[in-house]
Z-matrix of the N, CA and C atoms (Angstrom, degrees):
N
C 1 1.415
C 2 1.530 1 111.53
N 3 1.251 2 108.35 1 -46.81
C 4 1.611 3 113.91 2 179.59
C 5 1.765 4 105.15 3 -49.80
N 6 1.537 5 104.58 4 -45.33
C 7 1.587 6 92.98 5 178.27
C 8 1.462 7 119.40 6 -74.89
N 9 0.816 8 121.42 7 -42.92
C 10 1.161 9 115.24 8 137.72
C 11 1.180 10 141.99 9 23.23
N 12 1.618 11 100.59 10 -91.17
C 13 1.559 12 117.41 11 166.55
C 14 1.141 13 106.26 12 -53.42
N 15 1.657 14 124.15 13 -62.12
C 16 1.346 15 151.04 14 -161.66
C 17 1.768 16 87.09 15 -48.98
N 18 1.283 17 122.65 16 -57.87
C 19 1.619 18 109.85 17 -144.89
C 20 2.057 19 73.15 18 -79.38
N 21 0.981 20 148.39 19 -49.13
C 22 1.342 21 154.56 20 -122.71
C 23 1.677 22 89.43 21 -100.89
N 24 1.618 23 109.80 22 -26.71
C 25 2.039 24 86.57 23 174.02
C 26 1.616 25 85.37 24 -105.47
N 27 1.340 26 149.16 25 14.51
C 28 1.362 27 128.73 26 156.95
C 29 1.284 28 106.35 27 -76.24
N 30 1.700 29 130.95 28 -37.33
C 31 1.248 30 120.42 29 -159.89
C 32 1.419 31 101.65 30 -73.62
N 33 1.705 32 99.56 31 -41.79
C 34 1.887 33 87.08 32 174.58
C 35 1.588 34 140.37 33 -74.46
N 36 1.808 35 100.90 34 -14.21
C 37 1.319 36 99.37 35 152.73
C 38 1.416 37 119.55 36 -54.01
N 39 1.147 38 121.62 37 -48.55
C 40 1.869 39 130.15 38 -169.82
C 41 1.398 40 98.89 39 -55.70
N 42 1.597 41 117.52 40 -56.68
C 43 1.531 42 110.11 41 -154.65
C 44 1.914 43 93.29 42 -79.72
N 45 1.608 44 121.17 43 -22.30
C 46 1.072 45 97.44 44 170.44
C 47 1.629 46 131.34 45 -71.22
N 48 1.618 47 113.68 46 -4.84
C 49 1.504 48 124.71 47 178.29
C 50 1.331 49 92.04 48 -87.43
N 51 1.389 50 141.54 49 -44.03
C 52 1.204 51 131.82 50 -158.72
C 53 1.263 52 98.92 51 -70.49
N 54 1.687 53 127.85 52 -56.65
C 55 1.306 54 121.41 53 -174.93
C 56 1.585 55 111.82 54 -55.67
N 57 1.400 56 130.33 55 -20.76
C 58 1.023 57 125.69 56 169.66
C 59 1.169 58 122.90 57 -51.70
N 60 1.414 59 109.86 58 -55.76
C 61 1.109 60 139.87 59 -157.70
C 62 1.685 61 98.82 60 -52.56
N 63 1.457 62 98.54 61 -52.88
C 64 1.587 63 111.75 62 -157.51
C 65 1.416 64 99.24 63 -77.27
N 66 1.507 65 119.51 64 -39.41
C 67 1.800 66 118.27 65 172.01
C 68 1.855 67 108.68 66 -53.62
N 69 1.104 68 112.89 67 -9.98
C 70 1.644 69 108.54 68 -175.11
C 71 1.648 70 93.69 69 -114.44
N 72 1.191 71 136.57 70 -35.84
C 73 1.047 72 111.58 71 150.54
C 74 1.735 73 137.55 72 -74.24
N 75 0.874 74 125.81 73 -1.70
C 76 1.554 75 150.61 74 153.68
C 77 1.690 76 108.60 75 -58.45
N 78 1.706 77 108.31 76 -63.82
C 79 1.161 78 86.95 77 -166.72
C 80 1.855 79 105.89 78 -95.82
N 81 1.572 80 120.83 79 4.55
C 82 1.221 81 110.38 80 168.70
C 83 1.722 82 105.85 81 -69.71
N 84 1.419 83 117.85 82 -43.15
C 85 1.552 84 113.82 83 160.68
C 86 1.334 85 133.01 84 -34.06
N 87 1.289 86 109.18 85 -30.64
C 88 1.495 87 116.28 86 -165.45
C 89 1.217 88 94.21 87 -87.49
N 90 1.548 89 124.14 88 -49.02
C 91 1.340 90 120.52 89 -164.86
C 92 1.445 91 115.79 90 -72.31
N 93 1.897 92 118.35 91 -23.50
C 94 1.397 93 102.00 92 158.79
C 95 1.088 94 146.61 93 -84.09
N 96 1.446 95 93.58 94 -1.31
C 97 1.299 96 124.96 95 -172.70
C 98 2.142 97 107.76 96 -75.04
N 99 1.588 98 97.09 97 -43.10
C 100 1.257 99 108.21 98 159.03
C 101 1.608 100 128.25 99 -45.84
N 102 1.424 101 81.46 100 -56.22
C 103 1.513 102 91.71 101 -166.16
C 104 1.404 103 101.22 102 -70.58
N 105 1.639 104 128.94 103 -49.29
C 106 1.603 105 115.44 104 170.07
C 107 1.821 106 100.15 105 -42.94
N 108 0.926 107 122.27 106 -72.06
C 109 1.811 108 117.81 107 177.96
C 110 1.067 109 109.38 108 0.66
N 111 1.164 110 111.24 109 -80.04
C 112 1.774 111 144.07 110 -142.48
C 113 2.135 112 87.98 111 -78.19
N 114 1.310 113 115.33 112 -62.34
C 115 1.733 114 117.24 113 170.53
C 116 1.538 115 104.70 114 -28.39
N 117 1.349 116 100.21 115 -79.06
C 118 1.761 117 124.41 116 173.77
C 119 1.604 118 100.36 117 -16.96
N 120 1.354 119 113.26 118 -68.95
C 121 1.815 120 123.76 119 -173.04
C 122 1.392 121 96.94 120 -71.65
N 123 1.068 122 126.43 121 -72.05
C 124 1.474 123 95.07 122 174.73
C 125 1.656 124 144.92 123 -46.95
N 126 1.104 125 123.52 124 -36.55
C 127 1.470 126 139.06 125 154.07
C 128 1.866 127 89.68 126 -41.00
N 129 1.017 128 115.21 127 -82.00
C 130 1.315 129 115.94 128 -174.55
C 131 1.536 130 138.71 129 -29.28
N 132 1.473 131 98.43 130 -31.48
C 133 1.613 132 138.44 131 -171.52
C 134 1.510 133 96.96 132 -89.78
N 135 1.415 134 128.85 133 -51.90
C 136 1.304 135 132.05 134 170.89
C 137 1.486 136 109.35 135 -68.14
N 138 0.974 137 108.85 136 -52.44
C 139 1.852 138 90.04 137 177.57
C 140 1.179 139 114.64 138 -79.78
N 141 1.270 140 136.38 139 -10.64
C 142 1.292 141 111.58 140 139.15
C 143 1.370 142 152.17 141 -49.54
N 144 1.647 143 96.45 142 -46.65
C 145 1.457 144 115.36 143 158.14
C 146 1.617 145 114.47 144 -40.11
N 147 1.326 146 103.90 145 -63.93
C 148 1.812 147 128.90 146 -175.18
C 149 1.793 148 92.55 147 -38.60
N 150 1.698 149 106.88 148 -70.34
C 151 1.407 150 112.27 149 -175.00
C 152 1.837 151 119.48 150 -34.68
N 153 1.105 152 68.94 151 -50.15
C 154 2.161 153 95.08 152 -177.60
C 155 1.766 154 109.18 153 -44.12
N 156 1.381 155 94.09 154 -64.91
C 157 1.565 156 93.11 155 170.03
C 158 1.120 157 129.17 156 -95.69
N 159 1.157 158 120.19 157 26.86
C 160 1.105 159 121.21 158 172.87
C 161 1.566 160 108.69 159 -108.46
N 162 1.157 161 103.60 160 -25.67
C 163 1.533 162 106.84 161 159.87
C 164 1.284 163 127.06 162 -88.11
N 165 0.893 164 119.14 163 -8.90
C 166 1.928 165 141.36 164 156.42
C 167 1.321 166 108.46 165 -51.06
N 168 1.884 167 100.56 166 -47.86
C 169 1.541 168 101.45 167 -170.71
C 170 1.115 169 123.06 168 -95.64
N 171 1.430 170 96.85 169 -14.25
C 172 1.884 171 111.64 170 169.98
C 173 2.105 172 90.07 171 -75.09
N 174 0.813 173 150.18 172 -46.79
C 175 1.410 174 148.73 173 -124.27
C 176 1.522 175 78.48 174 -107.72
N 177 1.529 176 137.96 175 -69.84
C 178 1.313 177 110.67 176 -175.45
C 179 1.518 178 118.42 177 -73.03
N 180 1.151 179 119.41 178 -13.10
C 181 1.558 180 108.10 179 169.06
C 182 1.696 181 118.61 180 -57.10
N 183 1.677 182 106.47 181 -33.49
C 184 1.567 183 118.22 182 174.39
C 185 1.173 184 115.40 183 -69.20
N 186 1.701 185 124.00 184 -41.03
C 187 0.992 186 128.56 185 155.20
C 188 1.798 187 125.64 186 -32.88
N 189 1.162 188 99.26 187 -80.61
C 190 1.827 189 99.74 188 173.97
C 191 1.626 190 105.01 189 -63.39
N 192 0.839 191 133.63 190 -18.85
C 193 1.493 192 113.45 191 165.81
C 194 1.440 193 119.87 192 -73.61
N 195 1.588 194 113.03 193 -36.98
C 196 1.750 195 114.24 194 160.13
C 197 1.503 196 106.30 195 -48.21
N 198 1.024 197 102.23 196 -58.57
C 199 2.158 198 108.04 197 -157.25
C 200 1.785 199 98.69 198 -57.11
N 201 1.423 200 98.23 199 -27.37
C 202 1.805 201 101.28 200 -171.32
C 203 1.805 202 92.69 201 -81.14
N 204 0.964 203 116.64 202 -20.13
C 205 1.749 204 108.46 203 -160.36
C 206 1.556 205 99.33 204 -91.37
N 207 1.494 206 100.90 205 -18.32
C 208 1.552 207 110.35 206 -177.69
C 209 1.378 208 101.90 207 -69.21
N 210 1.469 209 111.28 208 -62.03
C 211 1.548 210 107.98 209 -169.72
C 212 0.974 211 115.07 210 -89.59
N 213 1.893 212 149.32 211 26.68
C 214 0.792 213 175.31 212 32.25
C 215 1.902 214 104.39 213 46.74
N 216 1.230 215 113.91 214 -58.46
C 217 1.794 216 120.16 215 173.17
C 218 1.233 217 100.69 216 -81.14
N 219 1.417 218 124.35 217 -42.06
C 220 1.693 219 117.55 218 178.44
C 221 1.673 220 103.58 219 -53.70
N 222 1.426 221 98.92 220 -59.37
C 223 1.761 222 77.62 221 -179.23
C 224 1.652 223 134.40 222 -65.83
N 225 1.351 224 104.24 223 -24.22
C 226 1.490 225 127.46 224 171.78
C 227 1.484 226 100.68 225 -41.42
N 228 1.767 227 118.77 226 -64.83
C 229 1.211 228 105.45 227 -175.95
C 230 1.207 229 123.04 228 -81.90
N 231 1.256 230 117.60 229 -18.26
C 232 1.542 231 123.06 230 178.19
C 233 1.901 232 101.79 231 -55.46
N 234 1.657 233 126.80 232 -42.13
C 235 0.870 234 128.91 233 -172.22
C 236 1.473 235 115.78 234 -68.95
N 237 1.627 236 104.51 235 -32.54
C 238 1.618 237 112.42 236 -175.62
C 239 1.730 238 109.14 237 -109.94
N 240 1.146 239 90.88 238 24.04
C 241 2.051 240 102.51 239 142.94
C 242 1.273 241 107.77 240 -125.57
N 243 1.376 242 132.32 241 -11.81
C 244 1.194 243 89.74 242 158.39
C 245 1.919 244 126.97 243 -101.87
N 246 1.833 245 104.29 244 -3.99
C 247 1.416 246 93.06 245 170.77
C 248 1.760 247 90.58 246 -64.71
N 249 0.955 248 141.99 247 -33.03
C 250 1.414 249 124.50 248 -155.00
C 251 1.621 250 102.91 249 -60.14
N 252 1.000 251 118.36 250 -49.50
C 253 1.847 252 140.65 251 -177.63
C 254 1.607 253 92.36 252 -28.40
N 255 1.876 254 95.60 253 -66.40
C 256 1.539 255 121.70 254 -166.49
C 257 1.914 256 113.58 255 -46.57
N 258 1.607 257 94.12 256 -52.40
C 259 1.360 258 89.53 257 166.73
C 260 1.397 259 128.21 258 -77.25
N 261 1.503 260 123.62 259 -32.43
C 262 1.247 261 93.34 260 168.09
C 263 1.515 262 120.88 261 -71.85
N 264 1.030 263 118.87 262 -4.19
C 265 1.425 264 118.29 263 -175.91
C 266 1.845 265 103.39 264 -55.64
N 267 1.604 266 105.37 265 -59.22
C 268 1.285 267 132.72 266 -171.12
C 269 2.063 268 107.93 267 -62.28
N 270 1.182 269 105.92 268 -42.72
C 271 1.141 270 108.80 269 158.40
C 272 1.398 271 144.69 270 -50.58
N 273 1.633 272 91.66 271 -22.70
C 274 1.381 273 103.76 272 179.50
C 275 1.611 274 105.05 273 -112.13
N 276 1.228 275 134.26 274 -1.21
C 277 1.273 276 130.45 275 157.93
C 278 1.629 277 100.14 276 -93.37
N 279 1.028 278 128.61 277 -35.14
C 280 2.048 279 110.46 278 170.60
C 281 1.671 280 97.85 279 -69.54
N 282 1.096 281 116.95 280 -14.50
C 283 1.345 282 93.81 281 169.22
C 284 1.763 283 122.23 282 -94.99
N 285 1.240 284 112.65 283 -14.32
C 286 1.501 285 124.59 284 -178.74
C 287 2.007 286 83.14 285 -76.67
N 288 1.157 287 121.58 286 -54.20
C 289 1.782 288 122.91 287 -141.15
C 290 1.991 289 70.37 288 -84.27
N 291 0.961 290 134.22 289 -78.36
C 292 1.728 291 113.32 290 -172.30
C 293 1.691 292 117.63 291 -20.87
N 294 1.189 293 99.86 292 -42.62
C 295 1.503 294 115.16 293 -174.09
C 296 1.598 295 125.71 294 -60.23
N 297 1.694 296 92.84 295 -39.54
C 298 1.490 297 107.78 296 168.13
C 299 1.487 298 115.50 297 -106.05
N 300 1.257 299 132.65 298 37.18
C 301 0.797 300 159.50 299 177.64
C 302 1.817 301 122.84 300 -77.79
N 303 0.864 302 95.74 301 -35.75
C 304 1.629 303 113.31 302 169.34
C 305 1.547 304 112.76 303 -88.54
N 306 1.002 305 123.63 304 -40.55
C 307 0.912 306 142.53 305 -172.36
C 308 1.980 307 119.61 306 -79.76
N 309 1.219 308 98.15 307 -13.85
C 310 1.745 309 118.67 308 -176.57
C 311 1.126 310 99.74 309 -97.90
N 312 1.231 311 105.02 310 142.94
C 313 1.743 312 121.55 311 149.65
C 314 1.421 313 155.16 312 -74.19
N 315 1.261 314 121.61 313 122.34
C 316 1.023 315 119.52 314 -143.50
C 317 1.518 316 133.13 315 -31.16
N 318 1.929 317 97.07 316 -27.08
C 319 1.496 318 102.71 317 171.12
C 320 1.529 319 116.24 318 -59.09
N 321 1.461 320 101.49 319 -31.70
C 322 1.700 321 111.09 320 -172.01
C 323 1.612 322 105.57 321 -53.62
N 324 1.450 323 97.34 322 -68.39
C 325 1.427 324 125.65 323 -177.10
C 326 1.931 325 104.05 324 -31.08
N 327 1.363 326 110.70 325 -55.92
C 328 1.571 327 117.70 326 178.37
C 329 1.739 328 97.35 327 -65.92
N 330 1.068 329 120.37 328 -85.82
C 331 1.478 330 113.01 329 161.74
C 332 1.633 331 117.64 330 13.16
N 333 1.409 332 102.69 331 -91.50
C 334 0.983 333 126.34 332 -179.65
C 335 2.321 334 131.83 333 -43.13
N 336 1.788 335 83.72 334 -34.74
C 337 1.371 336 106.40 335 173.14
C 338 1.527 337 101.85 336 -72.16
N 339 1.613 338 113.43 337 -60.23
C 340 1.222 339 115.17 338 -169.97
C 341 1.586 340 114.72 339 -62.37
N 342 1.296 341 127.51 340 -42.30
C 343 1.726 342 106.16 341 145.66
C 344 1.145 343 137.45 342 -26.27
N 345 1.224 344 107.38 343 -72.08
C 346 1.702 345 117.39 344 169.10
C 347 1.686 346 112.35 345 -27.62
N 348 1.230 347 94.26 346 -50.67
C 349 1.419 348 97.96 347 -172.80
C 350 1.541 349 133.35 348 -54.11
N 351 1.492 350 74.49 349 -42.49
C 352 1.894 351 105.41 350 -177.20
C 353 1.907 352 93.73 351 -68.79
N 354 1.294 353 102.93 352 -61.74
C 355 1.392 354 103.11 353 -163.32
C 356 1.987 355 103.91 354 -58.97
N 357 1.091 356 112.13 355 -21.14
C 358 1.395 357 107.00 356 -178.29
C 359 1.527 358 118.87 357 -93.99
N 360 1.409 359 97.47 358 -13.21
C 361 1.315 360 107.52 359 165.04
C 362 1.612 361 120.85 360 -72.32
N 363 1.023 362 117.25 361 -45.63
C 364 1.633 363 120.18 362 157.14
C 365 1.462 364 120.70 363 -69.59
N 366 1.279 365 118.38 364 -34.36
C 367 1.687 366 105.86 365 166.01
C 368 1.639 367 113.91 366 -55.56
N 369 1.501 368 112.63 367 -7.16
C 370 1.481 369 87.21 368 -160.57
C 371 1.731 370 88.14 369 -118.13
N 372 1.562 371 117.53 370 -9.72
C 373 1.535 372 115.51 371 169.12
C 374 1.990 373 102.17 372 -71.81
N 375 1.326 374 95.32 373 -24.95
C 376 1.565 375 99.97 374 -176.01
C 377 1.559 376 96.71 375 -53.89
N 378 1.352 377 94.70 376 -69.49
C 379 1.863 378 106.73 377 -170.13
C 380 1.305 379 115.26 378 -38.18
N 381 1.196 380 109.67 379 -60.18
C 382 1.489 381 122.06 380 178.12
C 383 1.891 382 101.00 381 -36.74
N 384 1.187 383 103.75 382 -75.48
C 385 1.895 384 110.55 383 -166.70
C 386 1.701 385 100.91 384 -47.85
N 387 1.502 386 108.06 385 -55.11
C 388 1.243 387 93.18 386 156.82
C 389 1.960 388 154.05 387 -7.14
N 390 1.811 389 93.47 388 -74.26
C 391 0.893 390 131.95 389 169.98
C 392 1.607 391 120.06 390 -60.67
N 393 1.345 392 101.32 391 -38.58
C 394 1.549 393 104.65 392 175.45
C 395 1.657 394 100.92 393 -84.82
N 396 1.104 395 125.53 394 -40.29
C 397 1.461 396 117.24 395 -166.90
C 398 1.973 397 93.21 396 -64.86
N 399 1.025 398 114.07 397 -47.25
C 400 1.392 399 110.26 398 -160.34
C 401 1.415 400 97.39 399 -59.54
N 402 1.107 401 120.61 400 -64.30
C 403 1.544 402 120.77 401 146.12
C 404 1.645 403 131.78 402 16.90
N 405 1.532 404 90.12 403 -78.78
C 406 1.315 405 91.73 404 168.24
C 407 1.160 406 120.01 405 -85.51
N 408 1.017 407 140.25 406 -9.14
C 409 1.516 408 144.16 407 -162.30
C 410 1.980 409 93.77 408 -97.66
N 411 0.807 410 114.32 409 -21.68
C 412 1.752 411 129.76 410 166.88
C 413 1.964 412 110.03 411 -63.79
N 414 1.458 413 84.96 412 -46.98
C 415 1.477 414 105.11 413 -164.68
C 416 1.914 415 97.25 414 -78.19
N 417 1.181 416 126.67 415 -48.52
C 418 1.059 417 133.37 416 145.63
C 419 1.573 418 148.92 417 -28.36
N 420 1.490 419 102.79 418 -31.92
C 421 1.527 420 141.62 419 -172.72
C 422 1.805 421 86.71 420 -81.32
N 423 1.450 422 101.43 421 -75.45
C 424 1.522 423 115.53 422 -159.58
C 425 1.368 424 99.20 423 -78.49
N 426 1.839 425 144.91 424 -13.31
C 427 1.348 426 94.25 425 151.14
C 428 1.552 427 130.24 426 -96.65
N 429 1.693 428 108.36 427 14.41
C 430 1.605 429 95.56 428 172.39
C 431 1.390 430 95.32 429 -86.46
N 432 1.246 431 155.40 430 -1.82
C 433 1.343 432 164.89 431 -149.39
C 434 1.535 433 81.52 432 -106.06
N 435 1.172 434 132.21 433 -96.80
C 436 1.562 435 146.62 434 172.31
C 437 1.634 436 102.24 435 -2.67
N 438 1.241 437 110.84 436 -52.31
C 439 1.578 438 122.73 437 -136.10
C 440 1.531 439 104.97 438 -110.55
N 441 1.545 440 101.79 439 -9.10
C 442 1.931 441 108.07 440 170.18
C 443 1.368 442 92.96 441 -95.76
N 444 2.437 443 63.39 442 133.00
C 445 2.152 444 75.51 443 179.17
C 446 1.572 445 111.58 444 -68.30
């Protein structure tokens, strides 16, 4: 009986080291287990942050690009009232010089053609440069259009 006891309080010394054993590995687990946690939330906490301003900085960058597009059309039309001014201005002197037109001499009349000519000859190099810039600025349009993810 004595051995007995003897083998019966060794086994429970053992299983009481083993359970030890496993409560210190249990709670060294827990605690890295925390601490990955706690990493995890932080990582998390920073990219949020990161997200945050980064959309702050995307949001005022959209911002000043509106306010620029604003005064960008303000001047647009400010520019195309006053070519408008310009042409009617011009409209109404080809219409005064048609008018006296009968009335001029033939030198005038040649004179007068060969202006025209000149001046219509640059309205239409105008158009052209025009025409190509709009052009490209089309061509430009559609590949950042193309090229957003």
């Amino acid at each position: 009986m004595a051995v007995f006891l003897l083998l019966a309080l060794i086994g429970f010394g053992v299983q009481t080291w083993r359970v030890s054993a496993w409560q210190d590995d249990y709670a060294l687990l827990d605690a890295k287990y925390k601490t990955d946690v706690a990493k995890a939330e932080a990582l998390t906490e920073k990219a949020k942050a990161d997200a945050v301003a980064k959309e702050k900085q995307w949001s005022e960058k959209l911002l000043k690009a509106e306010i620029q597009h604003r005064e960008d059309i303000k001047q647009i039309i400010a520019d195309s009232n006053s070519a408008k001014s310009a042409i009617d201005r011009l409209s109404k002197q080809i219409d005064t010089a048609s008018n006296r037109m009968s009335t001029a001499t033939r030198e005038t009349i040649i004179e007068y053609a060969s202006a025209s000519s000149v001046v219509l000859e640059k309205c239409v190099n105008e158009y052209r440069t025009v025409a190509q810039r709009a052009d490209e600025h089309a061509a430009d349009a559609k590949r950042l259009s193309d090229a957003w993810p």
